[in-house]
DRENMI-231001 format. One line per field, with one value per residue (C-alpha): residue in three letters; x, y, z. Coordinates in steps of 0.02 Angstrom, whole numbers. Example, Ala and Ser with C-alpha at 12.3 -4.5 7.8 and 13.67 -1.06 7.14 Angstrom:
aa c(ALA | SER) .
east c(615 | 684) .
north c(-225 | -53) .
up c(390 | 357) .
***
This chain:
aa c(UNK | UNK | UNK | UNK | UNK | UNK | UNK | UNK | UNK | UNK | UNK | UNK | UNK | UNK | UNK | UNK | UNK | UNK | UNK | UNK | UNK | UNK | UNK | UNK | UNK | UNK | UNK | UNK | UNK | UNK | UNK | UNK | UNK | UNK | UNK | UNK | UNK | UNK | UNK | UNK | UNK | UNK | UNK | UNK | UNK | UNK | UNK | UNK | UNK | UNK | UNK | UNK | UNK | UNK | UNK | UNK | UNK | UNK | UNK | UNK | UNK | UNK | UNK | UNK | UNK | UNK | UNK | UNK | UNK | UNK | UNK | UNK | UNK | UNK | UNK | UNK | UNK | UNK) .
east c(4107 | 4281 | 4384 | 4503 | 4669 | 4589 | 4434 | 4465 | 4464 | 4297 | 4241 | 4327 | 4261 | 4370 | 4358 | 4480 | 4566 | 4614 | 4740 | 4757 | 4643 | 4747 | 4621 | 4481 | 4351 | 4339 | 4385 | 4485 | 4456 | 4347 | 4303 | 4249 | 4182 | 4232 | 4249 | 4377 | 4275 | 4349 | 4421 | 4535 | 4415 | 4370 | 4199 | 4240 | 4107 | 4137 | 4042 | 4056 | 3927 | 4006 | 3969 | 4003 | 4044 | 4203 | 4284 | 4449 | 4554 | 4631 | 4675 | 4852 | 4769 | 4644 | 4796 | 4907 | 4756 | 4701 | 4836 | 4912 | 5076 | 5005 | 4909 | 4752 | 4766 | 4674 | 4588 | 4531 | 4366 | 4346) .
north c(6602 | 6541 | 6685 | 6628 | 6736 | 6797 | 6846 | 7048 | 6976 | 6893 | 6791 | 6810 | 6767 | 6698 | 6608 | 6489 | 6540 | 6420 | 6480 | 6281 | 6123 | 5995 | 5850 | 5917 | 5939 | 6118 | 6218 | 6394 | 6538 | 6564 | 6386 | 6396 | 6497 | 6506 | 6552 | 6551 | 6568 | 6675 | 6490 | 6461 | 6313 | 6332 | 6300 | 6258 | 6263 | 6216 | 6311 | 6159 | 6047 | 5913 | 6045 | 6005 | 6060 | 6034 | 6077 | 6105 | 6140 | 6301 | 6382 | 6313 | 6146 | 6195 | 6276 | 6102 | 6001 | 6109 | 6225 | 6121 | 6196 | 6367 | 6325 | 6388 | 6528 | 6590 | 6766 | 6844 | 6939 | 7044) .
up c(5772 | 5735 | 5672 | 5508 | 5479 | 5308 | 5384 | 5363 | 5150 | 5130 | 5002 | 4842 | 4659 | 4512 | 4334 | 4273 | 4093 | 4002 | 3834 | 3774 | 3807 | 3822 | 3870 | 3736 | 3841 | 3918 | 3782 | 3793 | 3865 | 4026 | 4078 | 4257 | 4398 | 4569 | 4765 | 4874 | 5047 | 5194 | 5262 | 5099 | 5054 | 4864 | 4762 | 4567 | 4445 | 4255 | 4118 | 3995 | 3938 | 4062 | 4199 | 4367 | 4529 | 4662 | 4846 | 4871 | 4991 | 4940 | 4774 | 4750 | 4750 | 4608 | 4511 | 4548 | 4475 | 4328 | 4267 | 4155 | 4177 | 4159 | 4011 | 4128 | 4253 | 4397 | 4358 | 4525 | 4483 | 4681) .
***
């Protein structure tokens, strides 16, 4: 087993917030559920009726792509 420098962490579990919805699509409030695995490598799932599901790299990547300039904010649940 390959031993990653956050391994001591685990897995941790977030939603996305979102306070405006600037494309019109996700609404506001909690819009998504995630995990940031002990690797740093991020599962995304959206709670709309366009649900869907994405990998990322890491968690500044999914805050880059989606927080619309802090318009929607991580919220670490663990």
């Amino acid at each position: 087993m390959v031993a990653f420098p956050s391994m001591k962490n685990g897995m941790k579990r977030f939603v996305l917030h979102r306070s405006e919805d600037v494309s019109g699509t996700s609404g506001i409030g909690t819009v998504a559920e995630g995990v940031e695995f002990t690797s740093g490598t991020v599962a995304l799932t959206w709670l709309s009726s366009l649900a869907c599901m994405a990998f990322y790299g890491n968690i500044k990547e999914v805050e880059a792509i989606h927080g619309h300039e802090g318009r929607t904010v991580v919220k670490w649940l663990d």
